[in-house]
C-alpha positions as CSV (number, residue, x, y, z in Angstrom):
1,X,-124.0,-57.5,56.7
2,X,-126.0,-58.4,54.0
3,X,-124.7,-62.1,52.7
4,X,-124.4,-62.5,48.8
5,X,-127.2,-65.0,47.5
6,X,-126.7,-67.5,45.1
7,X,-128.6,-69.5,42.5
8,X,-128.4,-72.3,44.8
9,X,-130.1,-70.4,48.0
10,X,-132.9,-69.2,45.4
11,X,-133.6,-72.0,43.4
12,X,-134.2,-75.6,44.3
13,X,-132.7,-77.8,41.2
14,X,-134.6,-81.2,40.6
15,X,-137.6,-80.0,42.6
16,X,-139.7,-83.5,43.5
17,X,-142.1,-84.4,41.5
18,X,-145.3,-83.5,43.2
19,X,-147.1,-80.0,42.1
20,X,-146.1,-77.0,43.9
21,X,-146.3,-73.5,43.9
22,X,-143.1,-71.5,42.8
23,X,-142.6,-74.8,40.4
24,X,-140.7,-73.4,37.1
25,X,-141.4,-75.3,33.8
26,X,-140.1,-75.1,30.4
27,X,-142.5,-75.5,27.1
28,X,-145.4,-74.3,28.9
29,X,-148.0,-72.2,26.3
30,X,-148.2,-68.9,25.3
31,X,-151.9,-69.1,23.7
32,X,-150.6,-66.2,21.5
33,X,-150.2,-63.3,23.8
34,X,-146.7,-63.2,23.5
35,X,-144.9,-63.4,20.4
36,X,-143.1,-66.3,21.7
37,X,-145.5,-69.4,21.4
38,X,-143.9,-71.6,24.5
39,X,-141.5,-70.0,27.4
40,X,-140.2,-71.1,30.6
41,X,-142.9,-70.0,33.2
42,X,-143.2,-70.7,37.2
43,X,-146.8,-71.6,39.2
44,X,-148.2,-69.4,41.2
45,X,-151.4,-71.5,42.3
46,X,-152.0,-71.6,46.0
47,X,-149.7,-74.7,47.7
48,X,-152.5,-75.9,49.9
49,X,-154.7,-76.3,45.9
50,X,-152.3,-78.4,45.0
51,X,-151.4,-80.9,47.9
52,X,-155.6,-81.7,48.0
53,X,-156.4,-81.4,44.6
54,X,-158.7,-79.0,44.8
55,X,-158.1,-77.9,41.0
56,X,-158.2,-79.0,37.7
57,X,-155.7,-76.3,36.3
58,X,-152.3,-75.0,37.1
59,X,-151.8,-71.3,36.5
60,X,-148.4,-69.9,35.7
61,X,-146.9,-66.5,34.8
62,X,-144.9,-66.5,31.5
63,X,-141.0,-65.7,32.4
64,X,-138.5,-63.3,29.7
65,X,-135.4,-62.6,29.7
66,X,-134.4,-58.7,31.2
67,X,-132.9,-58.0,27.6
68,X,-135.9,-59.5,26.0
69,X,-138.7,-57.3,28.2
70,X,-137.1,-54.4,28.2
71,X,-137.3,-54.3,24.2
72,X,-141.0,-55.9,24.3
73,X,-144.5,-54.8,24.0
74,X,-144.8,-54.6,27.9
75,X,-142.2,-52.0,28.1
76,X,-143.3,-49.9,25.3
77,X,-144.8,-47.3,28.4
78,X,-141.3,-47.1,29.4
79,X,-139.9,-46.5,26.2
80,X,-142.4,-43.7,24.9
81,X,-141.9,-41.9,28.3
82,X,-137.8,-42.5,27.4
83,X,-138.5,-41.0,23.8
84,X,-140.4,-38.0,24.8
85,X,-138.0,-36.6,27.1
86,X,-135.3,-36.9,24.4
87,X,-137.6,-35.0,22.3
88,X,-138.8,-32.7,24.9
89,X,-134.9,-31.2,25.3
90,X,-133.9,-31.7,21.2
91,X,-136.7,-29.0,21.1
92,X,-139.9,-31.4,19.7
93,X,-142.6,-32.2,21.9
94,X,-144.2,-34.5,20.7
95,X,-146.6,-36.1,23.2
96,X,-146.5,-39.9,21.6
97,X,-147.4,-41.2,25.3
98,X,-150.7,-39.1,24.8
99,X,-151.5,-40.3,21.4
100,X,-150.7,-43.9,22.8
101,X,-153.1,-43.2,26.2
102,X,-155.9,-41.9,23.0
103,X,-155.9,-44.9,20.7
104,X,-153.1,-47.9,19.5
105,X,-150.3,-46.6,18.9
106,X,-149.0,-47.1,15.2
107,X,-146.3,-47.5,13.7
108,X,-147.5,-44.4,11.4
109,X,-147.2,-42.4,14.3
110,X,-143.8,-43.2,15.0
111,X,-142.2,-42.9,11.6
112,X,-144.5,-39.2,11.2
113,X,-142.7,-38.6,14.5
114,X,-139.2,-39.8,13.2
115,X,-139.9,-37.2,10.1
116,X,-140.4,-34.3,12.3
117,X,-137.7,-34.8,14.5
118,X,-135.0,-35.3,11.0
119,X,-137.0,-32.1,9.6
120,X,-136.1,-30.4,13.1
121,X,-132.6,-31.5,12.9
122,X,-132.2,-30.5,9.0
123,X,-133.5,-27.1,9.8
124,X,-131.9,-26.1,12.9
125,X,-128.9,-25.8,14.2
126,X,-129.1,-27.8,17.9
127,X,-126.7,-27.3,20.7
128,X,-124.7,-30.1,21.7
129,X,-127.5,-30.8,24.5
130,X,-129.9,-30.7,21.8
131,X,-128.5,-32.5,19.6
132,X,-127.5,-35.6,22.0
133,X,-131.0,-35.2,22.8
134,X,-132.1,-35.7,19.4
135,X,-129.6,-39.1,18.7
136,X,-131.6,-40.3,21.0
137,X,-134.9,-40.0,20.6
138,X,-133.8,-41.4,16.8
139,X,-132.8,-44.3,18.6
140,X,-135.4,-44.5,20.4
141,X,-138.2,-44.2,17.7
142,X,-136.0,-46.6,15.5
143,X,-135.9,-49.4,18.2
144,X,-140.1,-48.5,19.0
145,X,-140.9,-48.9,15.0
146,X,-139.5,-52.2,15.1
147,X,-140.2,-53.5,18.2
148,X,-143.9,-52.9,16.7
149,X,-143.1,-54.2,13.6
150,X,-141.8,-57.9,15.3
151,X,-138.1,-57.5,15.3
152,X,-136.5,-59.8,17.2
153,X,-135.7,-58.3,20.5
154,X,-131.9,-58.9,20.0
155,X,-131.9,-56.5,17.5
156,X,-133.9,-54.2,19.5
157,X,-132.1,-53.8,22.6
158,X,-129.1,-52.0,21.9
159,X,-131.2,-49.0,20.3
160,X,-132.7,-48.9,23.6
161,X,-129.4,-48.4,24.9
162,X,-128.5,-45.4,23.2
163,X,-132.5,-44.2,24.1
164,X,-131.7,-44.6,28.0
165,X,-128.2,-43.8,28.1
166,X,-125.5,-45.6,29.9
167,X,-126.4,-43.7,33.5
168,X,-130.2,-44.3,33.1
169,X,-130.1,-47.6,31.3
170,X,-127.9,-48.8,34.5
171,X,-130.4,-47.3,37.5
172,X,-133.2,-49.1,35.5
173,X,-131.7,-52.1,35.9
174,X,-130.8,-51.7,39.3
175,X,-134.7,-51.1,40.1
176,X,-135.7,-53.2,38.1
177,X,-132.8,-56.2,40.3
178,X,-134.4,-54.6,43.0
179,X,-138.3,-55.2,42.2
180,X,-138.8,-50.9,42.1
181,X,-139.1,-50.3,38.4
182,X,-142.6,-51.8,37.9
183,X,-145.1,-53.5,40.3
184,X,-146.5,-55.6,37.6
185,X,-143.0,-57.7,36.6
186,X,-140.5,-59.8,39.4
187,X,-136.9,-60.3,38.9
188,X,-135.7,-63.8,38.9
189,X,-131.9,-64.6,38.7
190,X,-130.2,-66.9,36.4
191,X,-130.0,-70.7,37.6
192,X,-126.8,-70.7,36.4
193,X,-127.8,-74.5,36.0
194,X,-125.4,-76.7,33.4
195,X,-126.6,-75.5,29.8
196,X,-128.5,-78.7,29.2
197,X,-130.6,-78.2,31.3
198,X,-130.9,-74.5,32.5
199,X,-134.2,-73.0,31.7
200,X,-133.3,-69.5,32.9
201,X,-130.0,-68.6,31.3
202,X,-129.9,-65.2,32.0
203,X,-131.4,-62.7,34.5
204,X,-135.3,-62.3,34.2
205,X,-138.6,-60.9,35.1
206,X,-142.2,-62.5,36.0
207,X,-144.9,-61.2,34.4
208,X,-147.2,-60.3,36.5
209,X,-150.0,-59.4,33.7
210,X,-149.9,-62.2,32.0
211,X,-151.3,-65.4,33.8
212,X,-152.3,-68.3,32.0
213,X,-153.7,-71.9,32.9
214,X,-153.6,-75.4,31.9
215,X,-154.9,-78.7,32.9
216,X,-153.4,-80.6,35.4
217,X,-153.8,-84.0,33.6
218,X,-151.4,-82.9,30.9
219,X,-148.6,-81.9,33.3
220,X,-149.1,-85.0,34.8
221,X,-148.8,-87.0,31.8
222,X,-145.6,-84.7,31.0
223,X,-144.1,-86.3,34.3
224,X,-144.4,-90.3,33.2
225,X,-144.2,-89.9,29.3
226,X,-140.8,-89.1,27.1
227,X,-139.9,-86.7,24.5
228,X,-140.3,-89.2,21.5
229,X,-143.9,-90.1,22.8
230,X,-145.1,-87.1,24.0
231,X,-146.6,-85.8,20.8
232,X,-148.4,-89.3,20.3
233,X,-149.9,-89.7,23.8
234,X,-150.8,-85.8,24.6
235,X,-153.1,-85.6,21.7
236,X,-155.3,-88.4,22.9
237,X,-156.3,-85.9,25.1
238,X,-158.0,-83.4,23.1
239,X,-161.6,-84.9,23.0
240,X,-161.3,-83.4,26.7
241,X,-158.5,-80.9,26.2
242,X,-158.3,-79.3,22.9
243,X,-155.4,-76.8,24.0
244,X,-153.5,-80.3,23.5
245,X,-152.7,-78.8,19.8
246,X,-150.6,-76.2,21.6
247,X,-148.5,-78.4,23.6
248,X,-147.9,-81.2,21.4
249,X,-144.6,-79.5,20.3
250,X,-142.6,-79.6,23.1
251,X,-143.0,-81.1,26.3
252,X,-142.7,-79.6,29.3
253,X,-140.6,-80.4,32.1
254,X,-140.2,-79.0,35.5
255,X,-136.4,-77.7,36.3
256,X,-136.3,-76.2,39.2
257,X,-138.4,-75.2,42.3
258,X,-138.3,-71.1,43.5
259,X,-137.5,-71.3,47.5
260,X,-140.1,-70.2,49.6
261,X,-138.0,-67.5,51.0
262,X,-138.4,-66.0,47.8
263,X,-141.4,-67.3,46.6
264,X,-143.1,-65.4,49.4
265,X,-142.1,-61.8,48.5
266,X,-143.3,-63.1,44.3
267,X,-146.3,-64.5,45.3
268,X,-147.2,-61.2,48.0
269,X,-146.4,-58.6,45.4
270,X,-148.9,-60.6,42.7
271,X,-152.0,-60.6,44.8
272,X,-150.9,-57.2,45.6
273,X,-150.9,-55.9,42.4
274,X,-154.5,-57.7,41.7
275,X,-156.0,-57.1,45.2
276,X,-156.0,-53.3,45.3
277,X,-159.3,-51.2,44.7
278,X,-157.2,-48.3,43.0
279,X,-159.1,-45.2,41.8
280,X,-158.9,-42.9,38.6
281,X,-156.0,-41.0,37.7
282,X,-155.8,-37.4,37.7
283,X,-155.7,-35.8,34.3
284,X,-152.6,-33.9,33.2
285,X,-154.2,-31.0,33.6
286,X,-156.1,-31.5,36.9
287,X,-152.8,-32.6,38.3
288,X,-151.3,-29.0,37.0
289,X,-154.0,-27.4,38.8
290,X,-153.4,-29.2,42.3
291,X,-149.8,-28.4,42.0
292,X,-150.6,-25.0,41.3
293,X,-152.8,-24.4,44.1
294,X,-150.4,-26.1,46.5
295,X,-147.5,-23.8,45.7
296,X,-150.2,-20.6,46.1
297,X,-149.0,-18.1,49.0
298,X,-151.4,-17.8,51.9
């Protein structure tokens, strides 16, 4: 029988104060590729790094919210595979995953799609399969168009509801629980910590794609120095570290510690995910072809 695990069995609150990996901070940078300039984000640098000292930098993998991936740039794959099945059955095939696989995809091409799928609608009378179809794909494309355009991803979210559906929307968040909707992303339960000082309020993902680095010195210095001086005494720093300018905001703090139990299975399915040759994929038509050729009678 499979026991029910709690925050307290995954996370270790008021980790001590040495560096380790599986460490989760708050107020660690961004550097601008994610819209958010600071998040909460755990260290993934190797343990036995860290007890010798053989670095100079930490590296850490930004953490979001579920709600808040699901309606981000990350997921926009998702999303555009989502859309075009909705548009597939309401009778428009559009292909936007194509145009997104031949170029950046633009917002242009979303509202052009938008147009043709109202024209569709205006023109001809859909079934009630259709038709449902067609809601959501509009709901879809409405929540993609401003997911592009910035929107907060509040506001975002519940379009991508209506786009998934209530019995899709809940198996993709059961993979997703269960670490088989992506291999680049890790699901990390809330801490379900006291809400001063919780850093991850709600269920979230890793991401895998997205690691960045920063000094040890500065963490260090986040350890022994307060809020009120931090701003002061980080920014003597920048003659070394000019990334200072990006941290002298908010400091960071470490909350909690990610048990090894756990930390294992994260830290196995990151190197995984970078240590693999891979090879090319098969065009869409070259895949057509195979499939053909399998189903051919001797």
């Amino acid at each position: 029988m499979n026991l029910p695990i709690g925050p307290s069995d995954y996370y270790e609150p008021i980790p001590s104060a040495d560096h380790q990996s599986g460490d989760v901070w708050s107020n660690l940078p961004t550097h601008g590729i994610l819209t958010a300039s600071h998040l909460t984000c755990v260290v993934i640098t190797p343990a036995c790094d860290l007890v010798n000292r053989k670095v100079d930098t930490l590296t850490y993998l930004p953490i979001l919210p579920v709600r808040t991936y699901l309606a981000s740039r990350s997921h926009l794959p998702e999303i555009l595979r989502a859309i075009d099945g909705q548009l597939q059955t309401a009778g428009v095939p559009l292909g936007l995953r194509q145009v997104k696989a031949a170029s950046l995809l633009r917002v242009e091409d979303l509202e052009a799609a938008r147009e043709i799928l109202n024209t569709r609608r205006a023109s001809a009378r859909l079934g009630e399969r259709e038709e449902i179809a067609a809601t959501r794909a509009e709901a879809g494309l409405k929540g993609a168009i401003a997911l592009l355009n910035g929107s907060d991803p509040a506001s975002v979210f519940p379009t991508l509801k209506e786009l998934f559906g209530d019995k899709d929307f809940t198996e993709a968040a059961r993979r997703l629980v269960t670490n088989s909707h992506r291999s680049d992303i890790h699901f990390l339960p809330a801490d379900e910590q006291p809400p001063q000082w919780s850093i991850i309020r709600e269920p979230s993902v890793a991401l895998f794609r997205y690691p960045l680095s920063v000094p040890l010195d500065i963490l260090d210095l986040a350890s022994v120095v307060n809020e009120e001086s931090w701003s002061t005494e980080v920014i003597r720093l920048y003659a070394l570290y000019p990334c200072v300018v990006a941290l002298k905001s908010a400091r960071p703090v470490k909350i909690l510690r990610i048990r090894p139990r756990f930390l294992s299975d994260l830290l196995t399915r990151f190197t995984g995910l970078y240590g693999r040759i891979g090879s090319p994929d098969f065009s869409d038509g070259t895949i057509g072809r195979y499939v053909a050729q399998i189903g051919e009678k001797e």
